[in-house]
C-alpha positions, 0 to 999 in steps of 0.5 A, spaced: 349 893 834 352 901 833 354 904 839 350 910 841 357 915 839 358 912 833 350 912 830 350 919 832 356 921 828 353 917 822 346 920 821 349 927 818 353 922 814 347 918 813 346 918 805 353 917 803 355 911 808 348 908 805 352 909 798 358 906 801 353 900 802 349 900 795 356 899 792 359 894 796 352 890 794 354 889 787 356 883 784 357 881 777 351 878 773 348 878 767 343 882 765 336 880 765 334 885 759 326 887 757 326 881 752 328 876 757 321 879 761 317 877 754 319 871 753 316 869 760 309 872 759 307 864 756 306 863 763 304 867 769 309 873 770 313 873 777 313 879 780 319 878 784 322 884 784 330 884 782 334 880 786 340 878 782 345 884 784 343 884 792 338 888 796 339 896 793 336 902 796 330 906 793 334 913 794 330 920 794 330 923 786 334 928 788 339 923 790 339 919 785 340 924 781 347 926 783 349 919 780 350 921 772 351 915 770 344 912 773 340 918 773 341 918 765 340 910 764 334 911 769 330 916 765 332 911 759 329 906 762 322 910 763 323 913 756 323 905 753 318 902 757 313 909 756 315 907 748 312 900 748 305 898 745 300 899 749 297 893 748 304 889 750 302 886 758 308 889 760 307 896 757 307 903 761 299 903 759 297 896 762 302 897 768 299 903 769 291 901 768 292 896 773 291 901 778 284 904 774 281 905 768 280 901 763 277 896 768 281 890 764 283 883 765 292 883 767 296 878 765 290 873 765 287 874 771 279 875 771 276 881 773 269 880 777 265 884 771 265 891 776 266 897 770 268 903 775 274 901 778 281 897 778 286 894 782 287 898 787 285 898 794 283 905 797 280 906 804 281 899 806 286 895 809 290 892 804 292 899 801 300 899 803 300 892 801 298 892 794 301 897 792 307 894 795 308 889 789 305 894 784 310 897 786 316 892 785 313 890 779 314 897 775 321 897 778 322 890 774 320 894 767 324 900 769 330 896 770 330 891 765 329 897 760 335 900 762 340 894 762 337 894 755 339 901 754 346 900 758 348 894 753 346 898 747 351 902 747 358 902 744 363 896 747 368 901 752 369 905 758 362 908 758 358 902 756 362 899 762 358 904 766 352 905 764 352 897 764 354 898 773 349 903 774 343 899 771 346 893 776 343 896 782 339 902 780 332 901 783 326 906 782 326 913 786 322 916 791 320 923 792 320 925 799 314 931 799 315 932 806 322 933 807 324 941 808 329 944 802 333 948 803 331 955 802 330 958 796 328 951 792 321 948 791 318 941 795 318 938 788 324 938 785 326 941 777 326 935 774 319 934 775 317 940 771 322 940 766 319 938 759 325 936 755 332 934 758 338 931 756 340 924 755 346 921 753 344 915 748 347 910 744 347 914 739 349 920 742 346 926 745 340 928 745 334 932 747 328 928 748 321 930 752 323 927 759 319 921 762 318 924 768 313 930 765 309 926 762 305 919 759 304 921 751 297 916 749 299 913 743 294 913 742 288 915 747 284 909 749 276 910 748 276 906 754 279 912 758 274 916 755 268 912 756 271 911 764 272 919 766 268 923 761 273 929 758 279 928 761 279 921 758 281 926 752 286 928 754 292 926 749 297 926 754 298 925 762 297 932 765 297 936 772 293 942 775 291 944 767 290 950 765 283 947 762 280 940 763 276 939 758 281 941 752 285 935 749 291 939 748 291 943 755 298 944 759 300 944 765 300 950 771 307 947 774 306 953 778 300 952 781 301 945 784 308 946 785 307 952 790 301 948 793 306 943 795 310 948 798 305 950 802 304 943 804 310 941 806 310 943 813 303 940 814 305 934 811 311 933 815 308 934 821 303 929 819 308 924 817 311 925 825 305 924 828 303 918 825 311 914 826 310 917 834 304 916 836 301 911 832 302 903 834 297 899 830 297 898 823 290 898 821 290 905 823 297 907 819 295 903 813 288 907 810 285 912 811 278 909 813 275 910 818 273 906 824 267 908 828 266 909 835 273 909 837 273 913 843 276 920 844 284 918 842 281 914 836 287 915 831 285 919 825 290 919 821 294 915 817 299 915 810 294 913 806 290 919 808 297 923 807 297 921 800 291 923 798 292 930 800 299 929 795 294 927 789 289 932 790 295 938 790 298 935 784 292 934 780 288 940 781 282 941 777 282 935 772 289 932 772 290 925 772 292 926 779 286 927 781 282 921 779 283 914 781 281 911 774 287 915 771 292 917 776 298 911 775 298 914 767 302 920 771 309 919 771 310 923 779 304 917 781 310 912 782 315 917 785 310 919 790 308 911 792 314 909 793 315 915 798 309 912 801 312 905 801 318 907 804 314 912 810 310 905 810 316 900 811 319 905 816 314 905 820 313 897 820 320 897 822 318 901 827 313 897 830 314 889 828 309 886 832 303 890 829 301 888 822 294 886 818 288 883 821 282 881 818 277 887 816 272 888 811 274 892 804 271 896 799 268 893 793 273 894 786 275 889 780 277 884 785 274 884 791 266 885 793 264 890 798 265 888 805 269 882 803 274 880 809 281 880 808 286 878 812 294 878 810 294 871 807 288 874 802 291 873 795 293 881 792 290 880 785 293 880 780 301 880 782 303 873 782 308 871 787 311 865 782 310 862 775 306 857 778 300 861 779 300 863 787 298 870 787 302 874 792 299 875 800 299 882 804 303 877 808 309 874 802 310 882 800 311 884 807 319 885 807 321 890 802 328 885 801 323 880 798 325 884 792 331 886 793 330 893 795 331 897 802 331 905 803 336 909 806 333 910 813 333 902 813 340 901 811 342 900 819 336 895 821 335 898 827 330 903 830 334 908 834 337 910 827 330 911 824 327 914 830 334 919 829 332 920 821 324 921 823 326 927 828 332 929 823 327 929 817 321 930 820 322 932 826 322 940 826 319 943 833 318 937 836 325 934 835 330 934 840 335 941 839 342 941 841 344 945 846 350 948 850 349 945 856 348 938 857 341 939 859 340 931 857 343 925 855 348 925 849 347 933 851 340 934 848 333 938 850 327 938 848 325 945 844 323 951 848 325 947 855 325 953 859 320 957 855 313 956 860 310 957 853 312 952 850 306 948 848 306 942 852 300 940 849 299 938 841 292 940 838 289 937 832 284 937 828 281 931 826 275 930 820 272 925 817 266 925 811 265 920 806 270 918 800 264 919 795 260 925 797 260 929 791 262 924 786 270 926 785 276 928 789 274 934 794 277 938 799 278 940 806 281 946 809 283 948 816 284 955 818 286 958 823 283 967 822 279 970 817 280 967 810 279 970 803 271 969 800 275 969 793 274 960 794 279 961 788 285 962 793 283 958 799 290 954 797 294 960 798 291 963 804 296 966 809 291 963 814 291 956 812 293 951 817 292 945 813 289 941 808 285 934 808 284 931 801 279 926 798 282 922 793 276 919 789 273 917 783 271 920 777 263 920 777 263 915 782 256 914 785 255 920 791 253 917 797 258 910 797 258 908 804 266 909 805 267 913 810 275 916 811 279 919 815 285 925 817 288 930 821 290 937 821 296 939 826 295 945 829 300 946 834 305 949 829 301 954 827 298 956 834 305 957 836 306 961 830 301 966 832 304 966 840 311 969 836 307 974 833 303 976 838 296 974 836 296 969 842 298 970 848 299 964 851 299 956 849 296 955 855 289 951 854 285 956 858 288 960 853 289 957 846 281 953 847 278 960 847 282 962 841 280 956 837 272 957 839 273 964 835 278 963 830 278 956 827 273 955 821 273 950 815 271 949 808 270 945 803 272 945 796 270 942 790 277 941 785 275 946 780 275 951 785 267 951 787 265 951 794 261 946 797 256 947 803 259 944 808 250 943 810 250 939 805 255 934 807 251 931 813 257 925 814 262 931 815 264 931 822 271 937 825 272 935 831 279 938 836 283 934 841 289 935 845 294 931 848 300 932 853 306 931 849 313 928 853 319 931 849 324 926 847 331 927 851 335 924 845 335 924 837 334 917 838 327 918 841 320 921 839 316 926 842 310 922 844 303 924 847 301 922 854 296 921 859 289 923 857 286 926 850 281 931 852 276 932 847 273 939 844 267 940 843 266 948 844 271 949 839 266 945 834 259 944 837 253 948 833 257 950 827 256 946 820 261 940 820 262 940 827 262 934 832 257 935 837 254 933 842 252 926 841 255 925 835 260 918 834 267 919 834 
């Protein structure tokens, strides 16, 4: 175990004591290439992750990217796999038809007939767990392809470290909560440059960058038969400037500004969840559990994630539809970030995990089946033999053979210090010149008798498949702009609950789902700029009862009336917060969540009296 001293003095350095590691983990080997994959395929394909050089670290792409040699023998990687036959069971497009359309058997395992989903679990407890091996198996691929590409090149110096770089690459994260330096966007350059430069065995060259986009090739009538129009699409898109047109481009800009907005939300939410939620059945999905009570936890990384696919997607991008969201290229940075947020927090809490609970029909599963973490994940085997992975065989990341970062210690006190360094903001302990608390922290504002010991959040419920297709909340705090077009960048949006559905879904599924919104940033944003006097409750409950509004939005921009959404329930609570002393605590809520229901009682989507909670 690391002294207190010692932990403290290696958190800022914290990145390159994880890469000291990653290099000491190598060993010689050989390659396993993609060839050696295919020959494989006469028998179920294993799904074991890559364990032959060690357990190697997921780093954030940015990061990554830092490393030349691994950088460029990873985007060769993707290059190849996305150049495969879309009829191969290893290619890019039945990976990533797994997850939706086109409904079809995978590597021999039979589907139940159900024509409108995939694979994947959404709204239920299995949703961290599936991905999980989901996960593991596209990383397989990518690394398989790059350790081909490394071989290729001619025998010396720079085949020798292309062939060392491919040894321990592991596919990256992209962290879309974490704060970036002023002046740089959430997402990074490399996910909006269309071509980039690699060297290849040949030299060189300028290709169109994996990272961009999936090119069809060729665009499947089973894609249009499952989603209408944007099954037409002849290559993967996010926030098209028009849906419906085949050769579309993107607007980079729309979706990348509305990640920057919602970066701070995201942060918030992804601090909240790690300090004060202890059950894995509320962390893990995004349904919602009825009659919870008062402190009944709304929020979870599912419901996170799905605010990060509707941003991204916009009206009509692959993001946006389950059917087709795993085709796009960010859809597998943006789910290893949250398998990353998911193996934290379970390193957090290790006594809780998955217990039987009932899930939503898909290709696999009927609706309302129980599942529990020995239930098989289909279709991932876990070995040749036919043994399909459980929740309980994909429960370690090492399984696999990779860890992240803030894991690299395997102690909690460093991933809560990572936890408040990265997410933490006003809620994480502040260094001060006076030794006020151990280790000479404070918590933020502590002599500031406005410095709003309680948190206020804004938890909503509705029904996954109100309107037949993606849609979303927002949360003001002040007068809004009427022009629905420009609610995402509305100076007075707090936050932004997405649903993440599927394209033409039947409207009135029985899912109900569940998110946050935290308010207590914004309120003390307002309290600086005189728009409130104080953060007292007396105070701020007033103040919420006038100013706070909600709508709800369609992807294309459209309003919905907020009367025709019956299962549409806002409500507010508050919570005493208990600063933390050090950076190896969390700020916690304690004693009693009080309930609201001034702030919402009569207006349309609001809890009222009597309503479940």
């Amino acid at each position: 175990m690391f002294s207190s001293r010692v932990l403290q003095a290696s958190i800022p350095r914290l990145l390159f004591a994880v890469l000291v590691l990653t290099s000491t983990l190598a060993s010689p080997l050989a390659i396993p290439t993609k060839s050696n994959l295919h020959r494989r395929q006469n028998a179920p394909f294993a799904v074991t992750g890559i364990t032959d050089s060690g357990t190697q670290l997921r780093l954030e792409i940015r990061d990554l990217q830092q490393n030349a040699d691994q950088w460029n023998i990873y985007l060769l990687g993707m290059q190849r796999l996305q150049s495969m036959d879309q009829n191969d069971m290893l290619s890019w497009f039945q990976i990533a038809g797994i997850h939706g359309a086109p409904f079809a058997d995978w590597d021999g395992v039979k589907g139940n007939g159900k024509q409108d989903v995939g694979w994947c679990i959404h709204g239920a407890s299995l949703f961290l767990s599936w991905h999980r091996p989901y996960l593991a198996l596209y990383e397989s691929l990518v690394v398989a392809h790059a350790r081909d590409a490394a071989a290729e090149f001619p025998e010396g110096d720079e085949r020798n470290r292309y062939v060392e770089a491919a040894k321990t690459l592991r596919i990256p994260y992209w962290d879309w909560a974490k704060p970036v330096p002023k002046g740089q966007h959430t997402a990074p350059d490399s996910l909006t440059t269309a071509q980039i430069s690699v060297n290849t065995p040949s030299g060189q060259q300028t290709i169109a960058s994996p990272l961009y986009t999936y090119r069809f090739h060729p665009v499947e009538d089973a894609l249009r038969s499952a989603v209408g129009g944007i099954g037409d699409f002849l290559e993967t898109h996010r926030h098209p400037n028009q849906w419906w047109v085949a050769n579309t481009t993107n607007n980079d800009g729309g979706w990348v500004d509305s990640m920057d907005q919602f970066q701070s939300q995201a942060a918030q939410r992804v601090f909240n969840i790690f300090a004060n939620y202890n059950n894995y059945m509320n962390v893990s999905n995004s349904g919602w559990q009825p009659n919870g009570g008062v402190s009944s936890k709304y929020d979870s990384f599912e419901s996170v994630h799905d605010v990060v696919h509707n941003t991204i997607g916009g009206d009509g991008g692959n993001m946006v539809v389950i059917q087709l969201a795993a085709f796009d290229p960010i859809f597998w940075l943006h789910h290893t970030n949250i398998d990353r947020l998911g193996a934290m927090w379970e390193a957090l809490y290790p006594n809780s995990y998955l217990v039987p609970s009932p899930q939503h029909g898909n290709i696999w599963l009927s609706e309302g089946q129980v599942a529990d973490a020995d239930t098989p994940l289909q279709p991932f085997y876990a070995d040749p033999t036919g043994t399909f992975h459980t929740s309980n065989s994909a429960r370690y990341p090492k399984t696999f053979g990779y860890t992240y970062p803030e894991l690299t210690f395997d102690d909690p006190a460093t991933i809560r210090a990572a936890i408040n360094q990265l997410y933490g903001g006003m809620d994480a302990p502040a260094k001060r010149s006076v030794t006020l608390a151990d280790n000479g922290y404070a918590p933020p504002n502590a002599t500031d008798s406005n410095s709003n010991p309680r948190d206020y959040v804004a938890n909503i419920r509705a029904s996954k498949n109100s309107i037949g297709e993606s849609y979303n909340i927002h949360i003001f705090l002040g007068d809004f702009t009427p022009n629905t077009y420009d609610w995402a960048k509305d100076p007075n949006l707090v936050g932004t609950h997405g649903v993440f559905a599927k394209k033409l879904a039947p409207i009135g599924d029985p899912i109900h789902v569940a998110g946050s919104v935290m308010l207590k940033k914004t309120l003390r944003q307002h309290y600086e700029q005189g728009k409130i006097s104080g953060l007292t409750e007396d105070i701020v409950i007033p103040y919420l009862q006038k100013h706070l509004h909600w709508r709800v939005q369609k992807m294309d921009g459209c309003e919905v009336p907020r009367e025709s959404m019956p299962e549409l329930k806002v409500m507010v609570i508050s919570t005493e917060v208990q600063p933390a002393a050090s950076p190896y605590q969390l700020a916690k809520w304690v004693g009693e969540t009080k309930l609201h229901l001034e702030v919402t009682d009569g207006r349309p989507g609001g809890l009222c009296p009597g309503d479940e909670y």
